[in-house]
C-alpha positions in Angstrom: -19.5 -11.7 8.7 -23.0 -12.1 9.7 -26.3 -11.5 7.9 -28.5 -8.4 10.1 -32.5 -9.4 10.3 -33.8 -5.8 9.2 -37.8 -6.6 9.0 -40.2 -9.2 9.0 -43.5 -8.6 8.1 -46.2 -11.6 8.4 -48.6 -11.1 5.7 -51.6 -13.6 5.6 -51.4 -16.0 8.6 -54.6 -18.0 8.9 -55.0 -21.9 8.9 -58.2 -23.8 8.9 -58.7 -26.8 11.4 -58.1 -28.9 8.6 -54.7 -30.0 9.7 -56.1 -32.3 11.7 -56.2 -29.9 14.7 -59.3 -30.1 17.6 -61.2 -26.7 16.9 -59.6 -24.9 19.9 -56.6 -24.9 17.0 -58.7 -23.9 14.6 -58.9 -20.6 16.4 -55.4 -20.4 16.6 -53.9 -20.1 13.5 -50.4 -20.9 12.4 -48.3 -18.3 11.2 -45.7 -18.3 8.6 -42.1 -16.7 9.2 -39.0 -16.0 7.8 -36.0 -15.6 9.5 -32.2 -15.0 8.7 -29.6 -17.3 9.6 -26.1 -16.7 10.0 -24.6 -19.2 7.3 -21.3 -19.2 4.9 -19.9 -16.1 3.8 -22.0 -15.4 0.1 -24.6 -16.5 0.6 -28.2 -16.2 1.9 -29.4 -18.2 4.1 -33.0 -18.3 5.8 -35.0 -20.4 7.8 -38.9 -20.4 7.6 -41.2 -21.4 10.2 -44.4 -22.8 9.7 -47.3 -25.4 10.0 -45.4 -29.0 9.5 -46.0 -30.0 5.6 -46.6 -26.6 4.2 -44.8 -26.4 1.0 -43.0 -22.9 1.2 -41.7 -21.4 -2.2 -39.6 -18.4 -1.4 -38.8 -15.7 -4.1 -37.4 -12.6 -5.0 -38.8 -9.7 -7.4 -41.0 -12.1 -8.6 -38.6 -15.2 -9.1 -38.5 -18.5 -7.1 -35.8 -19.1 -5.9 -36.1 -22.0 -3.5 -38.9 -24.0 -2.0 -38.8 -26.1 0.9 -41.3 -28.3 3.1 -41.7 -27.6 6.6 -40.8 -30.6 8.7 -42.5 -31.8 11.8 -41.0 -29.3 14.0 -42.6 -26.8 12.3 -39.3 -25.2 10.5 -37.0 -26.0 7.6 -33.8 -24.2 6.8 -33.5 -22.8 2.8 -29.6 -22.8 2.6 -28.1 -20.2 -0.4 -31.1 -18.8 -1.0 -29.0 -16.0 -3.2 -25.7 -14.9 -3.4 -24.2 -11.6 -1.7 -24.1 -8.8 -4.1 -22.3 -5.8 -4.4 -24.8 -3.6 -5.9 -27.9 -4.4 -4.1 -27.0 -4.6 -0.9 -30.9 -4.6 0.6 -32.3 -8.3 -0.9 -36.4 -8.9 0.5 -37.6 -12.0 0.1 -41.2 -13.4 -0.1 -42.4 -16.4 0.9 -45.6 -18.4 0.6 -47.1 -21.9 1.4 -50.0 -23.9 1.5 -50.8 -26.7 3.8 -51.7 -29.9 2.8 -55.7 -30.2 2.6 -56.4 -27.5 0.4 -55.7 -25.3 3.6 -55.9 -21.5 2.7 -52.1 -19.8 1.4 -50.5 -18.2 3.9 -47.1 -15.9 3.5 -44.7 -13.7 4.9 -41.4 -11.1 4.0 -38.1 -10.7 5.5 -35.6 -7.8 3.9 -32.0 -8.8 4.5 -29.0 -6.4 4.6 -25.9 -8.3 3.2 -22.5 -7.2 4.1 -20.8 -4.5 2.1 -18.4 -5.7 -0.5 -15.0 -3.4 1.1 -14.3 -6.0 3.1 -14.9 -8.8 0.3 -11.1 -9.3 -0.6 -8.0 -10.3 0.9 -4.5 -10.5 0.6 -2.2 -12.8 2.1 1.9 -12.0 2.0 4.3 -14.7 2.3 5.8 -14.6 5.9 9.4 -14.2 4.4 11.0 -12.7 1.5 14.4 -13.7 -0.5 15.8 -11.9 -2.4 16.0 -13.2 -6.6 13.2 -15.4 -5.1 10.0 -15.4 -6.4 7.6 -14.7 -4.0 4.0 -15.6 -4.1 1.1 -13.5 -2.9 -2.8 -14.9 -2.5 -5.8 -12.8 -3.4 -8.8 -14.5 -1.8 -12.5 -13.9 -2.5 -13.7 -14.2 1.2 -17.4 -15.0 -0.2 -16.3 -17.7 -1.6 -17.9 -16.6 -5.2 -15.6 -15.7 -7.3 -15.8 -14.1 -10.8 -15.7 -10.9 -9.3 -13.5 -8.3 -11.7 -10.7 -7.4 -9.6 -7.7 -4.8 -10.3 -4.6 -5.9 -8.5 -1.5 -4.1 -8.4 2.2 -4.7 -7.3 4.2 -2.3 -5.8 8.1 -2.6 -5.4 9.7 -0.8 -3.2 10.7 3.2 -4.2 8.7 2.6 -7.7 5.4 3.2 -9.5 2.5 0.2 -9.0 2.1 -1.9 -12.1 -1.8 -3.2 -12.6 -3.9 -5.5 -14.3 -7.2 -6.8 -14.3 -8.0 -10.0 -12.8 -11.0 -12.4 -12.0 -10.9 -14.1 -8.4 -11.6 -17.3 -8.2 -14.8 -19.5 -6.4 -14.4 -21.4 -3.0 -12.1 -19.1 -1.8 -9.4 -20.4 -3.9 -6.4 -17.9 -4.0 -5.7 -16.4 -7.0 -1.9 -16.3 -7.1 0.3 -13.1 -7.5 4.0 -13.8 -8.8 6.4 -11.3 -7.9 10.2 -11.8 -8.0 12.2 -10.0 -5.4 14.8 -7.9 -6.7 16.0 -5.4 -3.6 15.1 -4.8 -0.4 12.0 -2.6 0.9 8.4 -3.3 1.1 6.9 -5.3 -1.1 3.5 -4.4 -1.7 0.1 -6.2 -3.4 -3.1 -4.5 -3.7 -6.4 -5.7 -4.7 -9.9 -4.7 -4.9 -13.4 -4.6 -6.7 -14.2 -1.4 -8.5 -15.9 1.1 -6.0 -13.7 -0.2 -3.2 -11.0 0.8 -1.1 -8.3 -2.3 -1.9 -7.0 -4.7 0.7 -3.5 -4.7 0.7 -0.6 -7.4 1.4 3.0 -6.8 2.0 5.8 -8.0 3.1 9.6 -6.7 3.9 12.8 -8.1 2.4 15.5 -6.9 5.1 19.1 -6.7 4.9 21.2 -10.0 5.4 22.5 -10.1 9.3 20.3 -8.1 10.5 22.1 -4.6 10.9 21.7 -2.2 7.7 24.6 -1.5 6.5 24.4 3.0 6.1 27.2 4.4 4.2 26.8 8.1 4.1 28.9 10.1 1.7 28.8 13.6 0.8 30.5 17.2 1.0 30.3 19.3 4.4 26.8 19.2 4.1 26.7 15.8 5.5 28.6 16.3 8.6 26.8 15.6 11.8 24.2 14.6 9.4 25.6 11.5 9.1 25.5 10.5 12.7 21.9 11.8 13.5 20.8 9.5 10.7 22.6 6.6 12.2 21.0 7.3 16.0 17.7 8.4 14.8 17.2 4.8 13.0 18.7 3.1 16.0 16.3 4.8 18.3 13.6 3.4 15.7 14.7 0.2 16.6 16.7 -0.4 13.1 20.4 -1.6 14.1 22.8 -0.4 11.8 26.6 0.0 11.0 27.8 3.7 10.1 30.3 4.0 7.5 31.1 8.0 7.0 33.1 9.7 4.3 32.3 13.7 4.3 34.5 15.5 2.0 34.6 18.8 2.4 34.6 21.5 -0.3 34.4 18.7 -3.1 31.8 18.0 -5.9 31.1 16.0 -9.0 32.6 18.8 -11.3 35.8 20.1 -9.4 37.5 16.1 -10.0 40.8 18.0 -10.1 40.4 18.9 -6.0 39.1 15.5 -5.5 37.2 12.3 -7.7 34.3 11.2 -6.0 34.2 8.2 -8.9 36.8 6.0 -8.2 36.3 6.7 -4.6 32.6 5.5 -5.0 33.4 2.5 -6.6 36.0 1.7 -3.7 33.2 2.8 -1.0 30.4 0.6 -2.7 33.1 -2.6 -2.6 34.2 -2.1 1.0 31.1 -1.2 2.7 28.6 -2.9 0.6 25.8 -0.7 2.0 22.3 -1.3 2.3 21.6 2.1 1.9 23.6 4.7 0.8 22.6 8.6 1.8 24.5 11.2 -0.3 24.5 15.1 0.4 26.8 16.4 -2.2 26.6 19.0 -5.3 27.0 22.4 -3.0 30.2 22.8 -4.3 29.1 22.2 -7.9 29.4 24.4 -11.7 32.6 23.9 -12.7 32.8 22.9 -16.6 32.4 19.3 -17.3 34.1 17.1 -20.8 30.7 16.8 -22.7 31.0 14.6 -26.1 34.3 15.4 -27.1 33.4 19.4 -26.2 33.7 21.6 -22.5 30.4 22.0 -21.2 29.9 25.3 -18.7 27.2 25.3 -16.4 24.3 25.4 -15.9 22.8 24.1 -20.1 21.4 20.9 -21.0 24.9 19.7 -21.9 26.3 20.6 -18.2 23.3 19.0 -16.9 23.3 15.4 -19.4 27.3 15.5 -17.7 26.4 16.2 -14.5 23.9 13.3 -14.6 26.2 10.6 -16.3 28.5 11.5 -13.5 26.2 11.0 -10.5 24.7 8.2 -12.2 27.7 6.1 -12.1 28.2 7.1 -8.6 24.8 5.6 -8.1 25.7 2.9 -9.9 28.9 2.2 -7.4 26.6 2.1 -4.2 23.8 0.2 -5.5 25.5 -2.7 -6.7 23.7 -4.2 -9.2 20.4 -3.8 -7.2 21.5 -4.8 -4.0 21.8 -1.4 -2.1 19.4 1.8 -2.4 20.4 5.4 -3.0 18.9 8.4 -1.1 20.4 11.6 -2.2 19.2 15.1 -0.9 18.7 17.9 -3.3 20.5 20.9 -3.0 18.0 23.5 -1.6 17.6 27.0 -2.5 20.5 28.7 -1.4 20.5 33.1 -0.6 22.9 33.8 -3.3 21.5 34.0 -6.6 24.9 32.8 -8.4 24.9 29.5 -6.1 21.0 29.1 -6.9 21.5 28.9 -10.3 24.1 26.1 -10.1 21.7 24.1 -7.4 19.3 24.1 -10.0 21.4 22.3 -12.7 22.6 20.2 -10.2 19.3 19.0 -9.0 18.3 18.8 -13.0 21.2 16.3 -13.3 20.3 14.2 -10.3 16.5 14.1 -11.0 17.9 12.9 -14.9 20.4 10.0 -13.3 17.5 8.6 -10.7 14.5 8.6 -13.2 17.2 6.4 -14.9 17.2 4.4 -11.9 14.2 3.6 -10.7 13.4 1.6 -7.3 16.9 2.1 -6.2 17.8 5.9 -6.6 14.9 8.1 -3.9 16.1 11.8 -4.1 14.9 14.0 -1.2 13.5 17.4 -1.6 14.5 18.9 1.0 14.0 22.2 -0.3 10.1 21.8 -0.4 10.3 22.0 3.0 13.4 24.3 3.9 12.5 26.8 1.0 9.1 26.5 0.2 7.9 27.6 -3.2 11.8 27.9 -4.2 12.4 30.7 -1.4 15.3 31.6 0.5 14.1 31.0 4.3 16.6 31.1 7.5 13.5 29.9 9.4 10.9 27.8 8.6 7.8 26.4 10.9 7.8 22.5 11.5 5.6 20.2 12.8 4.6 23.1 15.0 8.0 24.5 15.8 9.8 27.6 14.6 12.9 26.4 13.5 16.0 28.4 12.3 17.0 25.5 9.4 20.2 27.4 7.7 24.0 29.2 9.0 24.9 32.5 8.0 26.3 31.5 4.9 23.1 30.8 3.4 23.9 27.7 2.5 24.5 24.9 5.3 22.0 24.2 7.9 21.9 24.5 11.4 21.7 21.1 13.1 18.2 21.9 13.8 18.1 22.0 10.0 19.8 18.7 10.1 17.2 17.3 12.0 14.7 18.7 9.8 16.6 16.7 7.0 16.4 13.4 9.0 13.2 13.5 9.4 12.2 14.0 5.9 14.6 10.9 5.2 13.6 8.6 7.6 9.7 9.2 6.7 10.8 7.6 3.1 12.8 5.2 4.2 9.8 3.7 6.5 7.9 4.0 3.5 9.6 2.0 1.3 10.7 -0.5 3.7 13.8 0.0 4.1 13.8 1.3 7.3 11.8 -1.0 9.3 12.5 -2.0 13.3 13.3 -5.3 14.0 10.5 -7.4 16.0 
């Protein structure tokens, strides 16, 4: 950062001969100057040029601030003169002297632009991440002043920020963030003054060996979307091993054609994924044991079922915080009948992931498919008309599927998870 010389404006500038000068000086007056020095971050610093052995006080609005003595090179240097502020950014100084011999007062201005306070604050991430590790992130006060108000915020991977106020600390000491490191993802630190854009620090806890480990599970809706999902983060430079288990025509309430339960649990052992993607719930409605009572689709009761069910499958392929979940909802179908059933469906999954936060991400895939909750058989995207479902209304095309991946793969990079190797 450097300080910016904006104006200097001489004001009286006379000396009589009686610095011991022959009287060819005493018709060439000495002048008095200020001028702005590049110096430590916070601070002002100035140097002021003028006859050797003028005192100099030099103030601002009124108030001294420093004074110095001009040496015989005819300059002295006023080192933090003032600190940087945020508020006032513009700071014009006055400065004026008198040489010895009762020699008439001379003085001068200088208006100095200080740097603007968004780039005031940093944040440094540790270089690697462990996971049940605490990990320590530093919030520096680049000026070096500290007892600035700051509002720093954490930000775990796939949940909401948590905040509080703190004060950063002088001599660029960092002010230590403690954050332990549950799951993989970005792990992200934010601070900043009021006014101010924060500066930000993160840093990515990545899967053990290197590869992710995708397990995709699902009804037919996740055929030959479980293989673009596997190229499409290989092509974004994020190795992974596919395990695939598409079941077609089942659900969470028709257990009697298939149990997706004990098969998740046995999925979630085996595999161990990373990250789990599930497409399922298109088959879906069937009554579900509620409480001791048969709940029929689509009431609360359905839906409190229908949750406790996918949660547990959640549960299976998270392991305790070690894996994420991303699970599509069920977009608006063309039948009316089937739409009603996607919406308790997608009722129950939005109740089981608010239950899990940070390691349940549902995607809508319907705001996009069928926006404002409409039926389309094509949609425009990123520029492109697309046809996104198949004649039944119901499954989409593989340019739907791609759609899908898309939408996926944007969240995964956000949170983290899907991040290429370097």
């Amino acid at each position: 950062m450097q300080l910016r010389r904006l104006v200097v404006v001489p004001l009286a500038l006379t000396l009589a001969a009686a610095l011991g000068a022959g009287s060819a000086a005493a018709q060439s007056p000495v002048a008095l100057r200020l001028e702005a020095l590049d110096g430590p971050p916070g601070h002002v610093r100035l140097k002021v040029v003028g006859p050797p052995g003028a005192v100099v006080t030099i103030s601002r609005d009124g108030t001294a601030r420093v004074t110095v003595t001009v040496g015989a090179s005819g300059t002295a240097v006023a080192d933090r003169v003032d600190e940087w502020r945020c508020d006032r950014r513009d700071l014009t100084y006055a400065a004026s002297a008198s040489a010895p011999a009762a020699t008439p007062r001379i003085a001068a201005e200088l208006t100095v632009r200080t740097p603007s306070c968004a780039q005031r604050i940093s944040v440094r991430a540790p270089k690697r991440l462990r996971r049940g590790a605490v990990a320590s992130f530093q919030v520096i006060d680049r000026w070096g002043l500290g007892g600035a108000r700051l509002r720093v915020c954490t930000l775990p991977p796939g949940t909401a920020r948590s905040c509080a106020d703190r004060v950063a600390l002088a001599d660029r000491r960092p002010l230590t963030v403690r954050v332990r490191v549950r799951r993989q993802g970005r792990w992200t630190v934010t601070a900043g003054l009021r006014g101010y854009g924060p500066a930000e620090g993160a840093a990515v806890l990545r899967p053990s060996g290197g590869r992710v480990r995708l397990l995709t599970v699902g009804d037919s809706q996740v055929q030959i979307l479980d293989t673009f999902i596997s190229e499409s983060l290989r092509s974004s430079g994020v190795p992974n091993r596919l395990t695939s288990d598409a079941r077609i025509s089942t659900g969470l309430s028709n257990s009697f054609f298939f149990d997706w339960l004990p098969r998740a649990q046995q999925l979630g052992a085996q595999a161990k994924p990373d990250v789990s993607v599930v497409f399922l719930g298109a088959n879906d409605g069937f009554n579900l044991p509620w409480n001791g009572r048969t709940a029929a689709c689509c009431g609360l009761s359905w839906v409190k079922a229908y949750a406790a069910r996918a949660g547990r499958m959640m549960d299976s392929f998270t392991r305790g915080g070690r894996g994420v979940v991303y699970w599509f909802l069920e977009p608006v179908p063309r039948d009316a009948q089937f739409a009603r059933y996607f919406r308790a469906v997608n009722a129950g999954l939005r109740r089981a992931a608010a239950a899990r936060p940070g390691l349940v991400r549902l995607i809508d895939l319907g705001a996009v498919v069928a926006p404002g909750g409409a039926y389309r058989d094509q949609i425009t995207f990123e520029g492109r008309v697309v046809t996104v479902r198949q004649s039944d209304g119901v499954h989409l095309t593989p340019a739907g599927d791609r759609v899908a991946v898309t939408l996926l793969l944007r969240q995964m990079t956000k949170d983290g998870v899907a991040v290429p190797r370097r």
